[in-house]
Structure formats: structure tokens, C-alpha cells
N, C-alpha and C positions, 0 to 999 in steps of 0.2 A: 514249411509255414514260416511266413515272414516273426512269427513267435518266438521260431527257436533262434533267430539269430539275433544275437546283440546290436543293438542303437549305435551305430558310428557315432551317436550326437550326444555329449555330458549330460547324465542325469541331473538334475537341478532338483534340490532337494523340497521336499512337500510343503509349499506356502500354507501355513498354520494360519488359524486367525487368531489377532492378537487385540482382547475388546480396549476401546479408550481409556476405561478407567486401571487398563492395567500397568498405563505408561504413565499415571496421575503426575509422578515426582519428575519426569523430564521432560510434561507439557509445565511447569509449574517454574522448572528451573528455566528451561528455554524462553518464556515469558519476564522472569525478573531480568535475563541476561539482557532481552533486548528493550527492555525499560528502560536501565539502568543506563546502557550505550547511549538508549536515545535521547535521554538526558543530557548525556556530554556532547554528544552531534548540536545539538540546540542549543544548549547554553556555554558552551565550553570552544569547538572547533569552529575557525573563522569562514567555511566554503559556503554558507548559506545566509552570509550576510548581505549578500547582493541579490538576492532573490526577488525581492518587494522594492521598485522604486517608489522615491517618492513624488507626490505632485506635484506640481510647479504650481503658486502659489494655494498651499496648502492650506491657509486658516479661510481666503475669501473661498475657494472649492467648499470648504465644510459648513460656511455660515449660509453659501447659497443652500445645498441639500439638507441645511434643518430649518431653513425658512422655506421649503419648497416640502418639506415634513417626512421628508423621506425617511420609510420604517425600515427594521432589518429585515434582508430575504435577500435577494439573488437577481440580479438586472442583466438586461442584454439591452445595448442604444445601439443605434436605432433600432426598435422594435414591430416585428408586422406580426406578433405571434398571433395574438386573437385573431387577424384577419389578414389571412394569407394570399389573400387578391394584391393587397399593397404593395409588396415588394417588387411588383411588375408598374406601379404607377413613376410617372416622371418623379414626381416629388419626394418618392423614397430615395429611387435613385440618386436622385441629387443630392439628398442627405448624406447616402454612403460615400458618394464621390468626395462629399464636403467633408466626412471626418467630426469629429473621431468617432470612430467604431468599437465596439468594445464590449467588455462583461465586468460586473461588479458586482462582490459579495458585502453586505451591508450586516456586520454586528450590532448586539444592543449597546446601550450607552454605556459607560460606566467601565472602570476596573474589569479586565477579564475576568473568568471563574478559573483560577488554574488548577481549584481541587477536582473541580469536576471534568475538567478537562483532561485531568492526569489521569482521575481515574476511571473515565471513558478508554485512555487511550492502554493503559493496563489493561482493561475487558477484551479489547482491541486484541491484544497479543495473545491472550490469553484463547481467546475464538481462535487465531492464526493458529497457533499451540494443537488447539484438539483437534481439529482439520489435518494439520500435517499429524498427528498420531492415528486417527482412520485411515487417511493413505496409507501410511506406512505399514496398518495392522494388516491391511488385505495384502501391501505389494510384498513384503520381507518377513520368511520365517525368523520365529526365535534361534537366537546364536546367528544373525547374517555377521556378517565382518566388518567388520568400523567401517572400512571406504563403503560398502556399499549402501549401508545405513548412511552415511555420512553424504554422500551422493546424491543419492534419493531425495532425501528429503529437503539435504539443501536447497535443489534445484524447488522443490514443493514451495519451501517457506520464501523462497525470493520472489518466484510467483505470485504468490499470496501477498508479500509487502510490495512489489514491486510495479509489475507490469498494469496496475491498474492505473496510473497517472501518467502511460504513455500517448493515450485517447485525449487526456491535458491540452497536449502541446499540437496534435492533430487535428481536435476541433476547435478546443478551444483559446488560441493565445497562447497558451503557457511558453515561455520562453524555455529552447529543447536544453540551454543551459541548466536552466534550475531541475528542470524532469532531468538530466542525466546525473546530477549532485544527488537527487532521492533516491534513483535505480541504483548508485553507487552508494548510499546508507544500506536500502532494501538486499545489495548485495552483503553487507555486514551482517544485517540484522541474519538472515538467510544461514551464511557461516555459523554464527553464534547457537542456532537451530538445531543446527546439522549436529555440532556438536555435541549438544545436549544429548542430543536422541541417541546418538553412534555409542555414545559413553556410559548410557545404563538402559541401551537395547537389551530385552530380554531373554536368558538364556546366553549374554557372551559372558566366560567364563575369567 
């Protein structure tokens, strides 16, 4: 009976589940770590300062689109979205040919919100945080070994900061410079994750 002979292949030991709130302190730490970074990435390290150019004649661009009353929300020019017959007319045509084409995120007036924006973007981590602790509780028993932990989930958390702004640069414009400077943050942030997790996985002695 193929029973009584032993597995040529390494037992791997019983994947346990391990519920979210029982990693509470290293979704917690791994969220303040990558706050904290991303804090210095933005205000501190100089690689994302070229990210946003600016217009060519910037104050007549602004005074035209608040005398034209333009609200905040999100544009694409030329536009045929309501009526997608257009885009096949000469006259579209000839708009795309003429230039410029493009997409535009339009803010409210005034002073940014940076409290609220901070701490959006804390929640932010914090959602990345418990996500990569449910992967982790279904894929790795307690006591797995730092790299493996550390492995894991880095790969999870870069995922999650990362790969979603590479669609950016595919449909939309984004220059692959600036998306390869964020995949290269999300690669940090991802590290800093990893390590969290690896360092008070539970059950390593």
C-alpha cells in the first residue's frame, strides 16, 4: 500500500489559521513604518520632484478655466464619452490630430486638507496592513522563519502599494518615469511590511 511507504517529498508543516486581530501589533507597526517613510519620500527625498510639470503660461491657463467655471472632478479632452458615435466623426478626428489630448484632475479651491489627507492616507496603510495579515494567516503557520514571513508578504504588501499605478502609465499618460519612482517607494513601503510581520510572526520563538 502506497500508505506504508514514506513521501520522497518534505512534509511541510500544518498551515494553522492565524485570525487578523491576532497580528493587531504588526498591522499597526507595519502601517506607522510606512507613514512615517512616506512622509520622508514626499517631503524630504528629491526623486519626485519632477513628477508634475508645470504649464506654460500658468496664471492665463487658470484664469481661462475659472472664467469657463470649471468645477473639481476629473476631465479627458477631447471628450466623445456621452456619445461614442463621435470619435469616428471628422471633426473629432481632427481635434485629436490638432492636440492637445489629455486628462485632468481638477481640485477644490483653496489650501489643501493635509489633515485629512494624512489621515486618509494612514487608513490607507492601515487597510494594506490587515490584508497582508489575512494572506498571511491562511498562507504561513505560526513559528514560519523570518524569510519566509518576510518573503511572503513583502511580495503581498508591494502588490497592494504598488502594482496599481502601473494601468497609470498604460492608459492613462502617466509618465513610466514617475510610475517607476512609486513601484520603487511601494517597493520600500512592501520591505518595511515584511519586516514588521517576519519580527513578531506568531509562535517564532
Amino acid at each position: 500500500r502506497l500508505s506504508d511507504h514514506p513521501s520522497p517529498f518534505p512534509v511541510m508543516p500544518e498551515i494553522g489559521h492565524i485570525a487578523v486581530p491576532d497580528l493587531w501589533l504588526p498591522i499597526l507597526i507595519a502601517a506607522v513604518l510606512v507613514f512615517l517613510w512616506s512622509s520622508i519620500v514626499w517631503m524630504v527625498l528629491p526623486h519626485h520632484k519632477h513628477d508634475w510639470g508645470e504649464l506654460p503660461d500658468e496664471d492665463g491657463l487658470m484664469k481661462a478655466m475659472r472664467d469657463a467655471g470649471l468645477k473639481p472632478g476629473q476631465y479627458a479632452f477631447p471628450n466623445c464619452a456621452e456619445d461614442r458615435k463621435k470619435f469616428q466623426t471628422p471633426e473629432f478626428q481632427e481635434k485629436l490630430k490638432a492636440g492637445p489630448m489629455g486628462l485632468m484632475i481638477v481640485g477644490p479651491s483653496g489650501p489643501p486638507n493635509m489633515g485629512k489627507s494624512l489621515g486618509s492616507w494612514f487608513l490607507f496603510t492601515i487597510v494594506v496592513s490587515v490584508f497582508v495579515a489575512y494572506i498571511g494567516g491562511h498562507a504561513l503557520p505560526r513559528g514560519a522563519q523570518y524569510l519566509d514571513v518576510f518573503q511572503v508578504l513583502g511580495a503581498t504588501a508591494f502588490a497592494a502599494y504598488g502594482l496599481g499605478i502601473v494601468p497609470m502609465a498604460i492608459w492613462f499618460h502617466r509618465t513610466w518615469g514617475s510610475v517607476l519612482r512609486e513601484l520603487f517607494d511601494a517597493l520600500c513601503y512592501g520591505l518595511l511590511t515584511a519586516g514588521a510581520f517576519a519580527w513578531l510572526w506568531p509562535g517564532v520563538s
